[in-house]
KEMARMAR-447684 format. One line per 8 residues: for each residue y, z, x of N, C-alpha, C, O. Coordinates in nm, 3 decimals. Layout:
residues N
Y,Z,X,Y,Z,X,Y,Z,X,Y,Z,X ~ ...
end
This chain:
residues 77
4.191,9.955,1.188,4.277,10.039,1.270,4.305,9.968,1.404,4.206,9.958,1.477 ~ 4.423,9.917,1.450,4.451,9.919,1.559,4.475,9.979,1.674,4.568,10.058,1.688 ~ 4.399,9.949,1.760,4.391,10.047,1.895,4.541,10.058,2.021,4.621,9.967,2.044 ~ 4.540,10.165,2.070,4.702,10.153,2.082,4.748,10.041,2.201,4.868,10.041,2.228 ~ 4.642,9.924,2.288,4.640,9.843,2.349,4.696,9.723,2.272,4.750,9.621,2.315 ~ 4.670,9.758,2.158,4.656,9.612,2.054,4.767,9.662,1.964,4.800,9.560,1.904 ~ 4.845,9.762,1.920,4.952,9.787,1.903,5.090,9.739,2.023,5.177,9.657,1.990 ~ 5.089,9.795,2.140,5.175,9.813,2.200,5.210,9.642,2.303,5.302,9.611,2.379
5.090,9.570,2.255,5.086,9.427,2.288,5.173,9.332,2.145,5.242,9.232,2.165 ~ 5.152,9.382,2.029,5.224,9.337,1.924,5.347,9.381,1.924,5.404,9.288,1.867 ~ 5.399,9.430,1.940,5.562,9.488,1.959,5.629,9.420,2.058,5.752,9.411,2.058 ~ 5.557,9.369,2.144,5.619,9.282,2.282,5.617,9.176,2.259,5.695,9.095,2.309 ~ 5.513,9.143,2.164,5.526,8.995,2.119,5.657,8.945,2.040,5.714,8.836,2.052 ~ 5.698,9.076,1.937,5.819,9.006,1.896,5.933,8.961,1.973,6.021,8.905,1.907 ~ 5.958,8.976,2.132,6.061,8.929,2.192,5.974,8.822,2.300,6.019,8.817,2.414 ~ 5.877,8.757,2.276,5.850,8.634,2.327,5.921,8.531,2.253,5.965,8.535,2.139
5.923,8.423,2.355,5.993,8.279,2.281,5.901,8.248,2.130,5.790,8.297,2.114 ~ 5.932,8.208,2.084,5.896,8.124,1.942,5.776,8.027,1.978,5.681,8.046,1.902 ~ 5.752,7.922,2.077,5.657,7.863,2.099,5.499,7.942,2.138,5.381,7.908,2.124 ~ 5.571,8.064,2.195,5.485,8.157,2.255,5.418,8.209,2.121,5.302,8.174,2.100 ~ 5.455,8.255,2.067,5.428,8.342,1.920,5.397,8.306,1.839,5.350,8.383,1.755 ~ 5.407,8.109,1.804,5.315,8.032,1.755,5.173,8.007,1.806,5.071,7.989,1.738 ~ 5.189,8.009,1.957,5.057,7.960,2.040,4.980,8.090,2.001,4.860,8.077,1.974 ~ 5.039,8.218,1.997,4.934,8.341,2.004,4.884,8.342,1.803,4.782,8.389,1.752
4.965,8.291,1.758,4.908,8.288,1.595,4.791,8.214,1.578,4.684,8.246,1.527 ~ 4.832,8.098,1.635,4.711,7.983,1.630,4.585,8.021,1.673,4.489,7.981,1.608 ~ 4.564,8.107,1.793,4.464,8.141,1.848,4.428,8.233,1.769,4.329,8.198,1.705 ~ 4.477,8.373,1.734,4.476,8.420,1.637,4.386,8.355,1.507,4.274,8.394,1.474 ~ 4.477,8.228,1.432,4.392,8.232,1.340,4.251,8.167,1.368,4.167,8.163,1.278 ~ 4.229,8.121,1.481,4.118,8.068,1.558,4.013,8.147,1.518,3.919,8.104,1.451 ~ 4.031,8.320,1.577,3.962,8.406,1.576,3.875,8.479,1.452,3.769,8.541,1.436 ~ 4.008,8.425,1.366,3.989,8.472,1.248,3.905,8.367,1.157,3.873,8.418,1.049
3.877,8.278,1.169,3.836,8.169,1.102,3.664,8.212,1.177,3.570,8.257,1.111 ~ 3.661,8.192,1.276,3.507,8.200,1.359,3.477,8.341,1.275,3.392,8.328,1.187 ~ 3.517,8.434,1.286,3.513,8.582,1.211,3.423,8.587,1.106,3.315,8.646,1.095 ~ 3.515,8.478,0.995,3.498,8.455,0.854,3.376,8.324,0.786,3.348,8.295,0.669 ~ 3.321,8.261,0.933,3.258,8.131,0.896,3.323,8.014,0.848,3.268,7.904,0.850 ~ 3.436,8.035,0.806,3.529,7.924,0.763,3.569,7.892,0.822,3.599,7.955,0.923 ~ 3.612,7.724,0.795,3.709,7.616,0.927,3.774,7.564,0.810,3.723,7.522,0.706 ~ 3.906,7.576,0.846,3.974,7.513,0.804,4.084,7.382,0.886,4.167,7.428,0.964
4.080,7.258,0.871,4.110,7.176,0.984,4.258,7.164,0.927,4.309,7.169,0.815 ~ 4.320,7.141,1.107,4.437,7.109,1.092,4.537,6.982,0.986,4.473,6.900,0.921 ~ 4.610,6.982,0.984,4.703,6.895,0.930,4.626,6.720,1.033,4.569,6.625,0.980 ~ 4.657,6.737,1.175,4.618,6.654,1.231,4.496,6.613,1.222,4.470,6.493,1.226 ~ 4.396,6.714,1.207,4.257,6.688,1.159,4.175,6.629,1.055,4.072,6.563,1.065 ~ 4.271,6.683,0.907,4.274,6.603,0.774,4.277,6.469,0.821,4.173,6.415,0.859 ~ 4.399,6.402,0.821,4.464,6.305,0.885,4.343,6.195,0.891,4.312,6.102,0.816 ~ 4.256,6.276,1.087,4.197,6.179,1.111,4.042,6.176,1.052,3.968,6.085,1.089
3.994,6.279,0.958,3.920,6.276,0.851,3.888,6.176,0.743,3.777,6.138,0.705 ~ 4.041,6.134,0.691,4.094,6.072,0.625,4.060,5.928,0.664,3.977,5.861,0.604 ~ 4.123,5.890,0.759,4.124,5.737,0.849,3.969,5.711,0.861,3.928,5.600,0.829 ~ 3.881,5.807,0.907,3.778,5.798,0.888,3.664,5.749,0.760,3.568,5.672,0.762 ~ 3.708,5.809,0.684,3.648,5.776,0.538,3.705,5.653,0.481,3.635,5.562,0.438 ~ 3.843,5.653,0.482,3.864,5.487,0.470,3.813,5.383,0.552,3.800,5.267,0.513 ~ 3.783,5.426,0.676,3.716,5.268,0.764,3.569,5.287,0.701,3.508,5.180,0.688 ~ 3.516,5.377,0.669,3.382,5.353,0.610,3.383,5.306,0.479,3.307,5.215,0.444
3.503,5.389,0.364,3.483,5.263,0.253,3.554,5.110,0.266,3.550,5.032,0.170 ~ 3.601,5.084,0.356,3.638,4.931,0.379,3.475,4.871,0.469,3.440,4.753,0.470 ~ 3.414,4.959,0.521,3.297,4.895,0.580,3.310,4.887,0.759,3.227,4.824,0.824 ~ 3.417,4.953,0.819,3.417,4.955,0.919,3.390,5.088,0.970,3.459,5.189,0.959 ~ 3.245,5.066,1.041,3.187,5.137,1.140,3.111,5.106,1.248,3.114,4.984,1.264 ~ 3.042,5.163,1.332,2.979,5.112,1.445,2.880,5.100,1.398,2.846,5.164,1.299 ~ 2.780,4.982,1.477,2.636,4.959,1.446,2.577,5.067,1.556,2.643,5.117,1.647 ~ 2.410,5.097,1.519,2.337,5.181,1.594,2.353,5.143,1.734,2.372,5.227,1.822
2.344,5.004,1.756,2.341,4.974,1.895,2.487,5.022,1.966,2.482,5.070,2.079 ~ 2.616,5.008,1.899,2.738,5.041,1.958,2.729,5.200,1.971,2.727,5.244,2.086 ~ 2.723,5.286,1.870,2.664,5.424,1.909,2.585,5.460,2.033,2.625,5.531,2.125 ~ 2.459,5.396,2.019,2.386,5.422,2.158,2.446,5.363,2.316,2.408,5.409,2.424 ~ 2.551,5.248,2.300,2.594,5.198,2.432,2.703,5.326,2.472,2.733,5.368,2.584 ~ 2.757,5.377,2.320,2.875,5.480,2.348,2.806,5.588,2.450,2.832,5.611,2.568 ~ 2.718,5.639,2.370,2.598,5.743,2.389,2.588,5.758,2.545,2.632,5.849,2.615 ~ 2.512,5.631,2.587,2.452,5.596,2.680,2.585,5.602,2.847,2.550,5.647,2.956
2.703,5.555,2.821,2.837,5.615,2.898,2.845,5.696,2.903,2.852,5.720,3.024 ~ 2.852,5.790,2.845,2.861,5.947,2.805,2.727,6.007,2.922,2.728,6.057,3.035 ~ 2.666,5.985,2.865,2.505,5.991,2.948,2.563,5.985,3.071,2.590,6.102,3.099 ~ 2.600,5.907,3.169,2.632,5.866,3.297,2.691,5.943,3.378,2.656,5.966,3.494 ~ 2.838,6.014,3.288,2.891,6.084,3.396,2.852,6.214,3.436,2.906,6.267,3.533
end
C-alpha cells in the first residue's frame, strides 16, 4: 500500500524531464535490489567483469607485491 506522501510524489514525477525519471528509477531499482539481496550489475559493470577475466585467462594480473604497493598508497592518504 502506498502512503499518500509516496503517491502524490509519483504523479509529479510524471512531468519531470526524462533524465530526471531515469535517475529516480535507477535509484529506485537500487533500493530494490538491497531489499531483495540480489545485485544485479550494470551493462558497464558486466563489461568490466568481463575484461577482467580475460586478463586473468591470458595471465595478466598483479603480483602480491604490486597489490600491497597499491594497498600501501591507499594506506597514506
Amino acid at each position: 500500500m502506498k502512503t499518500k506522501e509516496l503517491a502524490a510524489i509519483l504523479e509529479r514525477v510524471e512531468s519531470w524531464p526524462e533524465a530526471a525519471q531515469r535517475q529516480l528509477a535507477e535509484i529506485a531499482l537500487e533500493i530494490e535490489q538491497d531489499l531483495s539481496g540480489e545485485y544485479h550489475p550494470t551493462l558497464e559493470e558486466r563489461a568490466g567483469i568481463e575484461r577482467g577475466l580475460a586478463d586473468v585467462r591470458a595471465g595478466r594480473y598483479a603480483t602480491d607485491e604490486q597489490v600491497e604497493a597499491a594497498l600501501a598508497r591507499f594506506r597514506q592518504r
